[in-house]
Structures are given as structure tokens and as C-alpha cells.
C-alpha positions in Angstrom: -54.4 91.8 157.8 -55.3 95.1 159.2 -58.6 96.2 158.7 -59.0 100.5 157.5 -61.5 102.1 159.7 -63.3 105.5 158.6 -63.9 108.3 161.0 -66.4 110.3 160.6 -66.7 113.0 163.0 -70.3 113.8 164.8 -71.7 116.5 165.9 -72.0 116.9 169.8 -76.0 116.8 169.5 -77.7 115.4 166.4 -80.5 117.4 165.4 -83.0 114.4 165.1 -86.8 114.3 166.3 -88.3 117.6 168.2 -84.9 118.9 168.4 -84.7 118.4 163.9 -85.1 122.0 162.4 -88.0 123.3 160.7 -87.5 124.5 157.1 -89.7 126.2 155.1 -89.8 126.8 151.2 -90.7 130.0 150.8 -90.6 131.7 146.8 -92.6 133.2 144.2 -95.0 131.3 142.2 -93.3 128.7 139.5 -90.0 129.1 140.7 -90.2 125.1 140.9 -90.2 125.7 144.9 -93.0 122.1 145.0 -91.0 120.1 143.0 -88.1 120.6 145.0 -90.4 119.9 147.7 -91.5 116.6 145.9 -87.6 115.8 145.4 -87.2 115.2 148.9 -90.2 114.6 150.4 -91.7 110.9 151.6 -94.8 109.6 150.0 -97.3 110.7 151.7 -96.8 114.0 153.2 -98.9 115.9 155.5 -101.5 118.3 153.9 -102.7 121.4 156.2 -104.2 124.9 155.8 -102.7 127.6 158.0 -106.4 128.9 159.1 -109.4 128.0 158.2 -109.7 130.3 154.7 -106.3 130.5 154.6 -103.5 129.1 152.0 -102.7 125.3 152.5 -99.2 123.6 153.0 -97.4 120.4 152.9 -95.1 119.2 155.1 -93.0 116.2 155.9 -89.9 114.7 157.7 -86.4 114.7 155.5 -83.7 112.2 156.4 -79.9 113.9 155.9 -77.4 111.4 156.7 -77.8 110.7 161.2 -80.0 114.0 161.1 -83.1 115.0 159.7 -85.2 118.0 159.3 -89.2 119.4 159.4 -89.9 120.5 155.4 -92.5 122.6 155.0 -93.9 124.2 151.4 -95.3 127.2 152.0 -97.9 129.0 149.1 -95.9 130.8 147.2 -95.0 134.2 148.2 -94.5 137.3 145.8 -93.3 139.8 148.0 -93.9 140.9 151.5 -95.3 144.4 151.0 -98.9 145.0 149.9 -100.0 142.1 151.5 -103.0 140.6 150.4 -105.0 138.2 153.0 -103.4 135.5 152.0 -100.0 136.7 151.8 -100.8 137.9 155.1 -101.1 134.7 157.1 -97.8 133.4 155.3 -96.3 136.1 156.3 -97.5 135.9 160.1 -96.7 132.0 159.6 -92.9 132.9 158.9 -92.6 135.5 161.9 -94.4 133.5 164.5 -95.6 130.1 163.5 -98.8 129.7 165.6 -98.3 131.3 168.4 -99.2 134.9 167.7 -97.9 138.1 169.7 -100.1 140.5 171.8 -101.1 142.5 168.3 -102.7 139.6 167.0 -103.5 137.7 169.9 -107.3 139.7 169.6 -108.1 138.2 165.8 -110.5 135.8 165.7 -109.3 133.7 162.7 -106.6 131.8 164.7 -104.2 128.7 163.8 -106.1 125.3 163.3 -103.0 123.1 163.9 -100.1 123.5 165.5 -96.8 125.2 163.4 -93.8 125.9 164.7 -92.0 129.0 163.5 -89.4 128.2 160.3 -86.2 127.7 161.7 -84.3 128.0 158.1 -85.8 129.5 155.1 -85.2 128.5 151.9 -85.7 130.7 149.1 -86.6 128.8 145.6 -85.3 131.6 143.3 -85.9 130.9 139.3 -82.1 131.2 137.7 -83.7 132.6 134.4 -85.5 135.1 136.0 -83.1 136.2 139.2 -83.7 139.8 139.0 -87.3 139.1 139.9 -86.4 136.8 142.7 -83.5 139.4 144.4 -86.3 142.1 145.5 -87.8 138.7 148.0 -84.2 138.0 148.8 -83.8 141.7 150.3 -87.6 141.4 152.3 -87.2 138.0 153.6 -83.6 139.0 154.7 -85.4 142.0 156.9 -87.1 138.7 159.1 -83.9 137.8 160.5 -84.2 134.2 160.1 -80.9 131.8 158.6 -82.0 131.8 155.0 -80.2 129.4 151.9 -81.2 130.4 148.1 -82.0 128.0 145.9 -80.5 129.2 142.7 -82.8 126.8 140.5 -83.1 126.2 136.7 -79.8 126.8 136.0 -79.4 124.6 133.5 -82.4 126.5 131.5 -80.6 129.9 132.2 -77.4 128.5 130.8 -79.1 126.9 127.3 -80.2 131.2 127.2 -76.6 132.5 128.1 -77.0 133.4 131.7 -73.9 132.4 133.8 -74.7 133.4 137.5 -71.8 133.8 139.9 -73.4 131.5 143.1 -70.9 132.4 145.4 -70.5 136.0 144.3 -74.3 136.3 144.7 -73.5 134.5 147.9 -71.5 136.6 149.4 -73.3 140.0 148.6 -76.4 138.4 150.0 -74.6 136.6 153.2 -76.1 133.2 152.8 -75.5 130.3 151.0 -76.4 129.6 147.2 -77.1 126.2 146.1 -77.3 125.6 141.9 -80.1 123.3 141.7 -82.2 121.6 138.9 -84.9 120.4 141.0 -86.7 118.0 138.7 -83.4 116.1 138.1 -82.3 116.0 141.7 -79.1 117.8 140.9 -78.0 119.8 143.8 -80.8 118.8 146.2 -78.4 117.0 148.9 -76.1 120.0 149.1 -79.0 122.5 149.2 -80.4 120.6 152.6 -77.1 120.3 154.1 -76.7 123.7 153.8 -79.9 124.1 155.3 -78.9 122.2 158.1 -75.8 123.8 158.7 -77.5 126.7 158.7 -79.8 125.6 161.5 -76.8 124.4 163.4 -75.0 127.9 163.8 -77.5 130.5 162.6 -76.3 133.6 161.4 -78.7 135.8 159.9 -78.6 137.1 156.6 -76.7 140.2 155.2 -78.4 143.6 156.4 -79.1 145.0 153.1 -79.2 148.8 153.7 -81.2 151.1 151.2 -80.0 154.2 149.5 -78.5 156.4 151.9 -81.1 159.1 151.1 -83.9 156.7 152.7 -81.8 155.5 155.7 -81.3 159.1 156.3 -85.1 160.0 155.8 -86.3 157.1 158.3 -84.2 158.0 161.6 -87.2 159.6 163.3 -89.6 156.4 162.0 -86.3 154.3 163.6 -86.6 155.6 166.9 -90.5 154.8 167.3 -90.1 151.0 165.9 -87.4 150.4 168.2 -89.1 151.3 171.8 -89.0 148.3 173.9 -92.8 148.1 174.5 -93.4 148.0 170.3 -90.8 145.1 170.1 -93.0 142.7 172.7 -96.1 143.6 171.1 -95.0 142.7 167.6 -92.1 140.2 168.3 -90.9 140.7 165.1 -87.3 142.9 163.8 -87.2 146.4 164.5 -86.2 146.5 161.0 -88.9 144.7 159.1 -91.1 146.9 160.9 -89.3 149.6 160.3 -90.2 149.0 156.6 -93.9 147.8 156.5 -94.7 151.3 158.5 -92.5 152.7 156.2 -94.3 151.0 153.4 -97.7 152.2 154.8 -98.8 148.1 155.3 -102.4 147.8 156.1 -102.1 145.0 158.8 -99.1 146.4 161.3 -100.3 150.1 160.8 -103.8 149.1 161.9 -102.5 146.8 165.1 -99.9 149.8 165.6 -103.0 152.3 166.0 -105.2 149.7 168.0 -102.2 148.7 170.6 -101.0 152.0 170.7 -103.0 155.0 169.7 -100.7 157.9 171.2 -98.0 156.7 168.6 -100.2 156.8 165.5 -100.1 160.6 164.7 -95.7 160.2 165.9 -95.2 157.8 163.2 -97.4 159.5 160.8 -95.6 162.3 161.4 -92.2 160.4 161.0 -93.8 159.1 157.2 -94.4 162.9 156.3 -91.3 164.4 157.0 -89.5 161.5 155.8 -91.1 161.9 152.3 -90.0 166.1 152.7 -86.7 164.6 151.8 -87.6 162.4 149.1 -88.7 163.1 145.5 -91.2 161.0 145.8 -93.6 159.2 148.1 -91.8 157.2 150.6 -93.8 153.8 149.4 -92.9 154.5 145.4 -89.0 155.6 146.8 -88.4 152.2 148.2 -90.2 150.0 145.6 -87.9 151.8 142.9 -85.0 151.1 145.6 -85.6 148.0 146.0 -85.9 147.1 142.6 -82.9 149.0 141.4 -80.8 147.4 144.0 -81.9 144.4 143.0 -80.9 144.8 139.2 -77.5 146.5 139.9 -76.6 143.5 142.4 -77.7 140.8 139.1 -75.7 142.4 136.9 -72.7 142.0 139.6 -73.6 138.1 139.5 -74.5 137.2 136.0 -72.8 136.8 132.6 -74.1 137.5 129.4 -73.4 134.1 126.7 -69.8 134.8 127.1 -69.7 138.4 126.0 -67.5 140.4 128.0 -69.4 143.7 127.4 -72.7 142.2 127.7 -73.0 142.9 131.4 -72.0 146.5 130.5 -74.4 147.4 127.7 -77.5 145.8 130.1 -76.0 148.0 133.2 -75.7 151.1 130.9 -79.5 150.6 129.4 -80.9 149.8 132.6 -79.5 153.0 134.1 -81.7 154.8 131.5 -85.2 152.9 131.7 -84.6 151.2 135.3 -82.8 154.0 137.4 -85.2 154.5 140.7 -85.1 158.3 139.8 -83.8 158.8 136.0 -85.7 156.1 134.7 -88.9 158.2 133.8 -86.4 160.1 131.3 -86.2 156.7 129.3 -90.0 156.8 129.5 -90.4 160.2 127.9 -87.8 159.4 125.1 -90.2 156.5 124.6 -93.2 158.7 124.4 -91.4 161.3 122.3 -90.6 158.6 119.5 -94.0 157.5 119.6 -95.2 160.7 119.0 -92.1 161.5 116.4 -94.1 158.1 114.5 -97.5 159.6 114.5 -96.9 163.0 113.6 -94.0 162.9 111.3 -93.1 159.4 109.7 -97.1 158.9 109.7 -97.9 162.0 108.5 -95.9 161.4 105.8 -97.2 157.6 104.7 -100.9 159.4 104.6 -99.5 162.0 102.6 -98.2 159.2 99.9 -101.4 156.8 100.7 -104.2 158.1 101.8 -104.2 161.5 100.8 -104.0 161.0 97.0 -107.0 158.3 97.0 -109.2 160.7 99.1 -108.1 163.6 96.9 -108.8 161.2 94.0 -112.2 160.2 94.8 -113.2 163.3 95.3 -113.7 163.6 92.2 -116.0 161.3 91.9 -119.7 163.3 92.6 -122.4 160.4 91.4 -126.2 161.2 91.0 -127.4 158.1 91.4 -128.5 156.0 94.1 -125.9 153.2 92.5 -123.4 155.6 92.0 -124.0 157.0 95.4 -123.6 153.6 96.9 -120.2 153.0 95.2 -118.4 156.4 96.3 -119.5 155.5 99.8 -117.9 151.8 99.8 -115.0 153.5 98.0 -114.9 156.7 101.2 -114.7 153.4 103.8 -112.4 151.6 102.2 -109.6 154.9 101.6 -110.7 155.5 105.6 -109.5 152.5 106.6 -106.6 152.5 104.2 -105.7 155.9 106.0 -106.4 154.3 109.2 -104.2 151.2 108.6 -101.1 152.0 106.7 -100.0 155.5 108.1 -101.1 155.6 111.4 -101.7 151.9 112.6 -98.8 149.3 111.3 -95.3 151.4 111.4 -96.9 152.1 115.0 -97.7 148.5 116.4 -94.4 147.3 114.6 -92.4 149.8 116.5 -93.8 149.0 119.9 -93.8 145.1 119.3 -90.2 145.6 118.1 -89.8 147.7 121.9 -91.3 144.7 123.4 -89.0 142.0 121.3 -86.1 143.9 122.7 -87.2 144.1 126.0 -87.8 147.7 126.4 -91.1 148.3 126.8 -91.2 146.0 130.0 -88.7 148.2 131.4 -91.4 151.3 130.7 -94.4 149.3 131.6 -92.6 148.9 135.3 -91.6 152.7 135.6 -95.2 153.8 134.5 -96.7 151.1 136.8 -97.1 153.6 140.1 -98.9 156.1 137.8 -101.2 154.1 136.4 -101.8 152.1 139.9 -103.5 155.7 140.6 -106.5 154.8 138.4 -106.8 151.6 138.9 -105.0 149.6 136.3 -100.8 148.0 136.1 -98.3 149.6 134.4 -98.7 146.1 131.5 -101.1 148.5 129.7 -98.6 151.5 129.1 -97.8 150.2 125.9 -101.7 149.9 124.7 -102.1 153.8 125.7 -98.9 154.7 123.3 -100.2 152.5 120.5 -103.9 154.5 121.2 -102.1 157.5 119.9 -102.3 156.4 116.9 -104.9 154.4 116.7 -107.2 153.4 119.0 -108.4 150.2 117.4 -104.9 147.8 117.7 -104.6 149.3 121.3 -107.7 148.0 122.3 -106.9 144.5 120.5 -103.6 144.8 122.4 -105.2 145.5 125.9 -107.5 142.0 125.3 -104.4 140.1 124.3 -102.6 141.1 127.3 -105.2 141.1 129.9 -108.3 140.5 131.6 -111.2 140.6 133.6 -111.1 144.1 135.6 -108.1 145.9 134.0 -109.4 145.1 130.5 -112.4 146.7 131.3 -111.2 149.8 132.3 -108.3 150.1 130.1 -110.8 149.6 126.8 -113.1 152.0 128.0 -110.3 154.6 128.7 -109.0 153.9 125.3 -112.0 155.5 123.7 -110.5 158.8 125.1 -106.6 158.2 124.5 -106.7 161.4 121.5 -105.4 159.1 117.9 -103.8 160.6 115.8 -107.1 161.5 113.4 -107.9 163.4 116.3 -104.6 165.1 117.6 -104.5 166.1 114.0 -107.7 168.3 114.3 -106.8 169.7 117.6 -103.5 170.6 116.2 -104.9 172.0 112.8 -107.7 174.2 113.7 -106.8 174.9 117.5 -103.4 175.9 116.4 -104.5 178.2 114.0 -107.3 179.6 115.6 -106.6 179.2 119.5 -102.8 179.3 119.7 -100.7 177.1 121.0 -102.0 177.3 124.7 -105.2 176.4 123.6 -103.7 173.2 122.0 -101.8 172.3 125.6 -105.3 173.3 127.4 -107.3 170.6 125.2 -104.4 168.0 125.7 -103.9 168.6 129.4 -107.7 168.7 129.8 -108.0 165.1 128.1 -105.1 163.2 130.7 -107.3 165.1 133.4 -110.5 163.1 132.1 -108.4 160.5 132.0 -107.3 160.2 135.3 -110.9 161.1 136.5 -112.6 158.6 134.5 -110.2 155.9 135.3 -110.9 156.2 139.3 -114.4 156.3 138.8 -114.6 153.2 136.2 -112.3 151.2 138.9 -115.2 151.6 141.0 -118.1 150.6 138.8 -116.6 147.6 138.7 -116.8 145.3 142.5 -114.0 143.0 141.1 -110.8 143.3 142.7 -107.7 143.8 140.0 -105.1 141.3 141.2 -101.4 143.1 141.3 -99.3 142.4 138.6 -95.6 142.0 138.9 -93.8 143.4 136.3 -91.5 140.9 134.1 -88.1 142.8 132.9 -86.5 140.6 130.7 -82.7 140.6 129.1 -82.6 142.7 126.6 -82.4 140.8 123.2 -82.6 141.9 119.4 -86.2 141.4 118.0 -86.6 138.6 116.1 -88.6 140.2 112.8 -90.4 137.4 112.1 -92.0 137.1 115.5 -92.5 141.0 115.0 -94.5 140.7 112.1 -96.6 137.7 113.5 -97.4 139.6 116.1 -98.7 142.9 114.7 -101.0 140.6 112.6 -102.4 139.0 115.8 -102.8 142.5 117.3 -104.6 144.1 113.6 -105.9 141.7 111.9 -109.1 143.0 113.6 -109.0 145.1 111.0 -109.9 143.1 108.1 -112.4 141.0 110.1 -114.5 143.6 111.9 -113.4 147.0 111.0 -113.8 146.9 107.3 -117.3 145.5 107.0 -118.6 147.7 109.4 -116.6 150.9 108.5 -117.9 150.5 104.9 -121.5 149.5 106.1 -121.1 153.0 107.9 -120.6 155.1 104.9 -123.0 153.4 103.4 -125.6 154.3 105.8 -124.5 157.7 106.2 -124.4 158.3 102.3 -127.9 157.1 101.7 -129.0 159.8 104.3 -127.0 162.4 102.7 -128.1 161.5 99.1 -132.5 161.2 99.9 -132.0 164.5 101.5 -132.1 163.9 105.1 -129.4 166.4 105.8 -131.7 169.0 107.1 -133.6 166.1 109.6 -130.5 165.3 110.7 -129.5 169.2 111.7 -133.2 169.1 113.1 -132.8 166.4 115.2 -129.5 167.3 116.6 -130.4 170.7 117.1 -130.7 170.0 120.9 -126.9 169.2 120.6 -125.7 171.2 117.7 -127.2 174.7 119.1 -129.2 174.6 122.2 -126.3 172.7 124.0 -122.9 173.7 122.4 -123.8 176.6 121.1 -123.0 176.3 117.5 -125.2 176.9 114.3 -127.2 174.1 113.4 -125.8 172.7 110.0 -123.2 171.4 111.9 -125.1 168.6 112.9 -124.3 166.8 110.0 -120.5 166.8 110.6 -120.7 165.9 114.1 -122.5 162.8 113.2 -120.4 161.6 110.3 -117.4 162.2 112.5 -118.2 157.9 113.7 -117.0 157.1 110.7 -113.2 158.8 110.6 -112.8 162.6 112.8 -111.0 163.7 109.9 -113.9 164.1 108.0 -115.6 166.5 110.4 -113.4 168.6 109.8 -113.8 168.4 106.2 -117.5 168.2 106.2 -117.0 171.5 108.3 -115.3 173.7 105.4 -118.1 172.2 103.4 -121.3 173.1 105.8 -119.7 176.5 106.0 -118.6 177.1 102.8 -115.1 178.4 103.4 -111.8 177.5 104.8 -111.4 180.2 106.5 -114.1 179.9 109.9 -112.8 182.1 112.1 -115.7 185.1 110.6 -118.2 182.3 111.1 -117.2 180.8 114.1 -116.2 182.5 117.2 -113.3 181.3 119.6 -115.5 180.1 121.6 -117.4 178.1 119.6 -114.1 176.5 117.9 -112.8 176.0 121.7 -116.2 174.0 122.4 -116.4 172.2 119.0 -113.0 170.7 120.1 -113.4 169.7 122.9 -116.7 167.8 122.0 -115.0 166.1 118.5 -111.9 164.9 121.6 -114.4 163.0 124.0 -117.2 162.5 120.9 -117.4 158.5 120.2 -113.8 157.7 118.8 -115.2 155.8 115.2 -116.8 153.7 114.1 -113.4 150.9 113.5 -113.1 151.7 117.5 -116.6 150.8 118.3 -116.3 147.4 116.1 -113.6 146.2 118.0 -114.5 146.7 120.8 -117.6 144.6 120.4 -115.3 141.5 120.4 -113.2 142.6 123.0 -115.4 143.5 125.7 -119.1 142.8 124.2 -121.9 144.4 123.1 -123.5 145.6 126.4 -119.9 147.2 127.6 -119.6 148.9 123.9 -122.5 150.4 124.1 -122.4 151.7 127.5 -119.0 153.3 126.4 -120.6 155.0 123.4 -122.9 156.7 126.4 -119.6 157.2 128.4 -118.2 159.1 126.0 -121.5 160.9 124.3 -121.9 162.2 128.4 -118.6 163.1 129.0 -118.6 164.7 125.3 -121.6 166.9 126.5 -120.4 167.2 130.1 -117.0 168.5 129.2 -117.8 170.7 125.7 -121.0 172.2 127.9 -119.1 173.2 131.4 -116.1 174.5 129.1 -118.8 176.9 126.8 -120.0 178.2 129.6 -116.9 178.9 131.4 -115.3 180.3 128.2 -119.0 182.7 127.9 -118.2 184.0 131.9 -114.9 184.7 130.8 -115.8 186.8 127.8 -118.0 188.5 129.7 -115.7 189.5 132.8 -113.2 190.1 130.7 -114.7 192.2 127.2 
């Protein structure tokens, strides 16, 4: 009987022991990058921290077939640009291990155990949310290490209709893909033999080359990386430097200027005249690079549930919101059908709502104290009906409908870099549109959708978005009486406040805003049902706080009117009302009903004056100034309420001071620039 003997080739040296590869796990957070650790790892792995204050890590020893390998899980990892501390050490970790080049030999905060430099990467990518995941795929390929991509969770992306291409995606990338589901085990084998072939012949991955515009602008930043005396210093790619100077990094700018002075104002240089030739600052040109490669190369790789044109529709659409330097234009059209909402579809529900109840009640002119009572509940309760139905739930069903459909993400990640200038993420974008028409569900959308720092700031800002109540009196009386420039002044003069007021709040407040990456989603049709749950989340404010306090308001403000405390309260603002702003003093009373809705300012105006026509009465001047005060004045009172839950009592009131002082600031410096200018120019 002959017996069949199996070959099975080895491999001239077994890499086994010190000579076994390190690999490191290396991904964003909840990727599943630690279970996938935990699905190969022994029992009792070996828990370290990479410094003293720094991130901790597990590692242990893998067995694959005769060979075995060093696997390390790293802290998760978002992105290696704008490095935070502790992004920073995993970062150094991954380029050096612990033992750090000349730049960093000097820090003080040095390695507590010993750590060998990765060998392999492995990069834990989430398959439901790839796009996300690319972007690290491009940085970590810029270290120059062998690198095999996880492509995880694909069982969850194929239950939503994502089929990813693993070994198109491999190609363009020029590593190895691996479909994994880590919690079931499935694929884990082949992902570490990969890993190990990797180790065996390294080959680095695909060099994944920018626009042409950028590689163009960075020759002269090039030639400065790629002196010989730079690359022993850092020890790390020309290339990945290249990009952190490029990207204005903190950490290797600071150890370029320390190591080598004389090549500071060179490479400074270098970043000026390389943004000449960009649209854009070099930083925001390849962050909207990045991320556009990134999306074009997922669309390459991944079908749509089966839909031959699905892929095209989501390419064509992204090219309108996600384009690095068109997709502003998808912005706008955003903005514009926001506004399209608040001054046409809304005008028109408050012309078949509101406008016949207030017209109706107007008829109603009680004596009594009881009577008196009654017409002011009635007054709160048409307010908030012309606060709610025209101006506040076609608008927040529109924009939850944007977010349902996956659009608003898409602006939310264009607008980011702007609002990144004053200090909040691009996530509240959608909370500043909805604040055009009202500013009461944008602040209840701000504290569903964040916290801490950035709802701070964003809530207090909201108070001086310009709703529609008050665009509407701009519009109707600067219009007529200070033409349309004057209109585009008062608006341009309000984002300028905006900006202004956003930098300094950022500072009031010590807390550091974490970054926030922004999520893009598939595009999807909204489900109307989870449309209209959500707009009650975000207004049902309105019946809880707004409408007690709104009517408790009027009340007030009635009973003042009706004992004949008119003239106490034109006395008592006269400070205000005359000395300050310059106008005649039984306008006092309209500037203070004004908490209660802006539109009746203007209406209480006609009546304090006595005509519609207030150009003979008022001046340009005093119209210009008026305005200006009624856009910063305290929003309402609906504003105020809500904001009470949101934020507190103590932050509500000190924006009521805010916005009183910047109300007086603004209306005060504009009089008296307006009076110079009258009197230069007679």
C-alpha cells in the first residue's frame, strides 16, 4: 500500500520570534478595529500606554500556520492632519516606534516601554461607511509602510445595498483588501496572511498623487522637504512631510523652525506662493482634495442595491454639493431655497393664517381690565400662530427632509471651513438656515445636535441670525425708505457681527471644541414619517415653553399699556429711545413690545406716530439707526423661552445683555457715523 505524502512548500526563513512582524491596527473610531483585535488575540494580552499621558494599547503574539506575528491595537486614529496630542504620539508611534529621530530626541515626554516601529499596517475600514475611511487610506499611504485594508462590516453594507468592489478598491489603492465580519470571524485568517505576506516582500502602498493643480503649486515646498539633512532629522517620507508642512501641522513646523531656523521663512515662503496659485488656502485645497478623491474613487468601487444608474445619480449629485471647488454652488442653491421658503411660500401661509386673525382681532378694542386681559391672550396666541405655521414648520420639514435625503450633510461639510473661522463645525449649518426663519426650532435644533462648547456659541449666535419677522422689517421699511443698498448694508453688517461675535464667544469659553468629522451619507428618499417625527422633536418647544410664556408676555405688556404706563415707559427709556439713538421718545413703547414678536414694532410705530407714511417724521438717519437696533434688539420673547431649556437661565440671560450691548453698540457707532456723514457731505 503506498502511503500519499503532502508537500507543503516553506519559506526559506520563517518569520517566528524577534524575526515575526509587527502589525499594527490602525483606524477610525468604531470601525470594529478591537474586535478584530479580540478575534485573534490570546487571552491575556499585554496592556501598555505609549507615554506616560498618552493613549494606551494592547498587544499580543498571533500564531499563522509555522509563523506568527506581533499584533498591536493602536487608539483609534481619525486622520493624520490636525493632530491633536494624542493623535500625535500615535502618529510618532507609527513612524518611529520608540526610538525617536534628532527632532524629537529633545522632548521630555519620552516612551515608557519599548515599541518597535509597525512593520504592516492594517487599516480597519467600516464597509458602510468607506468614503469616510478612504481619506486615512490616502494619509497612511504617505508613511510608506506595507499597509492591508480591512474592508469590514460587509455584511451590514450589503443588508443596505452597498456592493464594494475589494479588488477594484484594491488595485486603485495598491494593497490588499480583505472582506471581513470581525465579530463572526469571517475573513480574519486571510486578512493576517495577507498581512504576513505583506511583511515578507514589502511593497509600499500606491502613491496617490493630488490634483495636478497642487502637485504643481508644491514644487518649491518639494525641493526644501527633500534636502538630505531634513530627511535624517525627521526620518520620516519626504512625502508625508511634504504634506504636514503643506498642511501647516503644529508639531513638524515647530521642530522644522527649532532644528533649522534659516529654512523657516524658505518654506513659508514656499506655502505663500503656493496658495498664489490656488483658489483657496493651501490647508482648505487639500482637505477638499482629499476628500473629493476620496468620494470619486468610492463610487469607482461600490454598487448601489443592484441599480445600474445608482452609482451615476450619486457621482452626478456629488459633483454638485461635494466638488472641492463647485460644491459651494450646491450650497447657495440650498440657501436660495431656504430663503425662496421664507419670503415667498411663507409669506404666503401668513397671508392666509396669520394675517386675517391679527386683522380680525383688531377689531377687538376692550375697555376693561377683563376685556383687556382677553385681547392680550388672544395677540400671543395669533403671534405664535404667525410664528408656527408660516414661518416655522414648512421650514424645519424642508430642512429635515434635506437631512432624510442626505443633502444637508453634504452642505454641513462644504460650510465646515467657514464656520471653523468662528469657532464652531460645519454640523450647525443647517440650524443657521432654519434661524432664518425662526430662531426658536434652530436653537432646539442646535441642542439636539450638539453640545458642550459649540452649543454655546451657536445658541448665542442664533439670537442674531435675522428670522424672518425681522428680515421682513428690514425689507419693508429699509426698502422703501433707504433703498436697496441700505437693505444689503444692514444684512452684510449683521454676518460681520456674526463673525465678530463668534470669535470672541469661542474665547469666553476655556473649553476646547473637539473636531467633528463630517458624516456624508448615501443619498436616500426621506422617509415622511421619520420627517414628521422629527420636526415635532425639534418644535414641540413650542407648545411647552413658547406658548405660556409668549401669552404671559402680552399679558404683562397689556396691563401696562391699559393703567396708563405708556408715558413711564417712554420716561424710563428715554436714555435709550432719545439720548442714545436719537429718536423721539414715544418710541419707547414699541421698542419694548418688540420681545414679544418684531412685527409689532413696526406696527406699534405707525400707531406712536400716527401715520404710515414716516419718512416727514423720521429722518434717514433715524430709520437707518432704528434698524439696526430692532436687528441686534433681543430676538422675542418665544427665542428667550427656549433658550432657557437649552442652555439655562444664567447663559439666557447673559445673552439678553449680549445682544441689548451689541444693539446699543452697533445702532450708536452707526448714528453717529451716519451724523459725520451728513455733515461732510450736506
Amino acid at each position: 500500500m503506498k502511503t500519499r505524502i503532502t508537500t507543503i512548500p516553506l519559506p526559506g526563513r520563517l518569520l517566528r520570534g524577534d524575526r515575526g512582524p509587527r502589525v499594527a491596527l490602525v483606524g477610525r473610531l468604531q470601525t470594529g478595529k478591537s474586535t478584530l483585535f479580540r478575534a485573534a488575540s490570546s487571552a491575556s494580552p499585554r496592556h501598555h500606554r505609549l507615554l506616560r499621558d498618552g493613549g494606551a494599547y494592547d498587544e499580543c503574539l498571533v500564531d499563522i500556520g509555522l509563523e506568527q506575528i506581533s499584533l498591536v491595537d493602536l487608539p483609534p486614529l481619525a486622520s493624520l492632519h490636525s493632530l491633536d496630542a494624542h493623535d500625535r504620539i500615535v502618529v510618532k508611534y507609527l513612524l518611529w516606534g520608540d526610538s525617536w529621530p534628532p527632532v524629537a530626541a529633545h522632548e521630555t515626554a519620552q516612551p515608557v516601554v519599548a515599541f518597535n516601529a509597525p512593520d504592516v499596517l492594517i487599516q480597519v475600514v467600516d464597509a458602510t461607511a468607506l468614503q469616510r475611511d478612504l481619506e486615512l487610506s490616502f494619509e497612511l499611504s504617505l508613511l510608506g509602510k506595507p499597509m492591508v485594508i480591512a474592508l469590514n462590516r460587509v455584511d451590514e453594507a450589503r443588508r443596505k445595498g452597498l456592493y464594494i468592489n475589494a479588488r477594484t478598491l484594491a488595485d486603485s489603492l495598491g494593497v490588499p483588501v480583505v472582506a471581513t465580519v470581525a465579530h463572526m470571524g469571517i475573513g480574519v485568517a486571510e486578512l493576517f496572511a495577507a498581512a504576513l505576506a505583506a511583511a515578507r516582500a514589502p511593497t509600499v502602498p500606491r502613491q496617490q498623487l493630488a490634483s495636478t493643480p497642487i502637485e504643481a503649486s508644491l514644487g518649491g515646498l518639494r525641493s526644501l522637504v527633500e534636502r538630505d539633512e531634513v530627511e535624517e532629522a525627521f526620518r520620516v517620507p519626504w512625502r508625508f512631510l511634504l504634506f504636514q508642512l503643506a498642511e501647516n501641522d503644529g508639531y513638524f513646523l515647530q521642530e522644522l523652525s527649532c532644528h533649522f531656523p534659516h529654512l523657516l521663512p524658505e518654506v513659508q515662503a514656499a506655502r505663500v506662493s503656493a496658495e498664489s496659485r490656488l483658489p483657496r488656502t493651501l490647508s482648505d485645497e487639500l482637505h477638499a482634495d482629499r476628500h473629493h478623491r476620496a468620494a470619486m474613487l468610492f463610487e469607482d468601487v461600490t454598487r448601489f442595491g443592484g441599480a445600474a444608474d445608482a452609482g451615476y445619480w450619486q457621482r452626478l449629485l456629488d459633483g454638485i454639493f461635494l466638488h472641492p471647488r463647485w460644491g459651494l454652488l450646491g450650497s447657495v442653491a440650498v440657501f436660495a431655497l431656504v430663503l425662496l421658503m421664507v419670503f415667498k411660500v411663507s409669506t404666503m401661509l401668513d397671508a392666509l393664517t396669520a394675517a386675517p386673525l391679527m386683522e380680525w382681532v383688531q377689531q377687538w378694542q376692550p375697555d376693561s381690565t377683563a376685556g383687556v386681559v382677553g385681547r392680550a391672550v388672544a395677540d400671543g396666541l395669533v403671534g405664535l400662530v404667525g410664528i408656527a405655521i408660516p414661518y416655522m414648520l414648512p421650514l424645519v420639514v424642508f430642512l429635515v427632509a434635506l437631512e432624510e435625503s442626505g443633502i444637508m450633510h453634504r452642505v454641513a461639510f462644504v460650510v465646515d471651513r467657514g464656520f471653523h473661522r468662528i469657532g464652531l463645525h460645519g454640523s450647525v449649518a443647517s440650524a443657521f438656515l432654519v434661524g432664518l426663519g425662526c430662531n426658536v426650532p434652530a436653537i432646539s435644533l442646535v441642542a439636539a445636535t450638539t453640545s458642550g462648547k459649540d452649543r454655546l456659541v451657536a445658541t448665542l449666535l442664533l439670537a442674531f441670525v435675522p428670522c424672518s419677522a425681522r428680515s421682513a422689517i428690514i425689507l419693508a421699511m429699509g426698502g422703501k425708505y433707504l433703498g436697496g443698498l441700505g437693505v444689503l448694508a444692514i444684512f452684510a453688517l449683521t454676518a460681520i457681527v456674526l463673525a465678530v461675535l463668534g470669535r470672541i464667544l469661542t474665547r469666553r469659553y476655556p473649553e476646547v471644541a473637539a473636531g467633528v468629522i463630517q458624516e456624508i451619507p448615501s443619498y436616500a428618499l426621506p422617509s415622511w414619517r421619520d420627517v414628521f417625527r422629527q420636526t415635532w422633536e425639534r418644535t414641540s418647544d413650542i407648545v411647552t415653553v413658547v406658548t405660556p410664556l409668549l401669552v404671559a408676555g402680552s399679558v404683562l405688556l397689556a396691563l401696562l399699556r391699559h393703567f396708563g404706563a405708556d408715558q413711564v415707559i417712554n420716561l424710563v427709556l428715554l436714555p435709550i429711545s432719545t439720548w442714545w439713538l436719537g429718536l423721539p421718545s414715544l418710541l419707547g413703547v414699541p421698542i419694548l413690545f418688540g420681545v414679544l414678536r418684531k412685527e409689532l414694532s413696526l406696527l406699534m410705530v405707525y400707531q406712536a406716530l400716527g401715520s404710515m407714511e414716516i419718512a416727514p417724521l423720521l429722518d434717514q438717519v433715524q430709520i437707518a439707526t432704528f434698524l439696526v437696533f430692532l436687528t441686534f434688539y433681543i430676538p422675542c420673547l418665544s427665542t428667550f423661552a427656549v433658550m432657557i431649556r437649552t442652555i439655562g437661565w444664567r447663559e439666557a440671560c447673559f445673552s439678553i445683555s449680549l445682544s441689548v450691548g451689541v444693539a446699543l453698540l452697533i445702532s450708536g457707532v452707526v448714528r453717529l457715523l451716519l451724523e459725520i456723514g451728513r455733515a461732510l457731505l450736506p
